[in-house]
Steps between C-alpha positions, in 0.01 A plus 500: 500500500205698575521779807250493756415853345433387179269182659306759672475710242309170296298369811358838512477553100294130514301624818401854362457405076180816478719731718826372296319583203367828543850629581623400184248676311534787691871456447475471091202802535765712706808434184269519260404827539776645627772391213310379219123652487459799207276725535236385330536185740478748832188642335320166480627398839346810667197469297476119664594640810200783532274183341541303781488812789166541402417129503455490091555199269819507271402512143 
């Protein structure tokens, strides 16, 4: 049986799906780089990064 937590937890998930969803990706961004990106990965990423500081269109 579900706690009132956990039905919270999904009214909100169902109430907030962009807001749900950019936490995740943030989320897998966040482990990504910090236990599995090499270097050559990092590299890339910053390249993207200073891309889209100055407004530029990935390639």
């Amino acid at each position: 049986m579900p706690t009132k937590q956990t039905e919270l937890n999904k009214a909100w998930q169902e109430k907030n799906k962009a807001r749900q969803k950019y936490l995740n990706y943030r989320s897998y961004a966040k482990i990504f780089i910090r236990d599995l990106a090499t270097e050559e990965d990092i590299e890339f990423l910053n390249e993207l990064i200073e891309q889209r500081k100055h407004g530029e269109k990935f390639e």
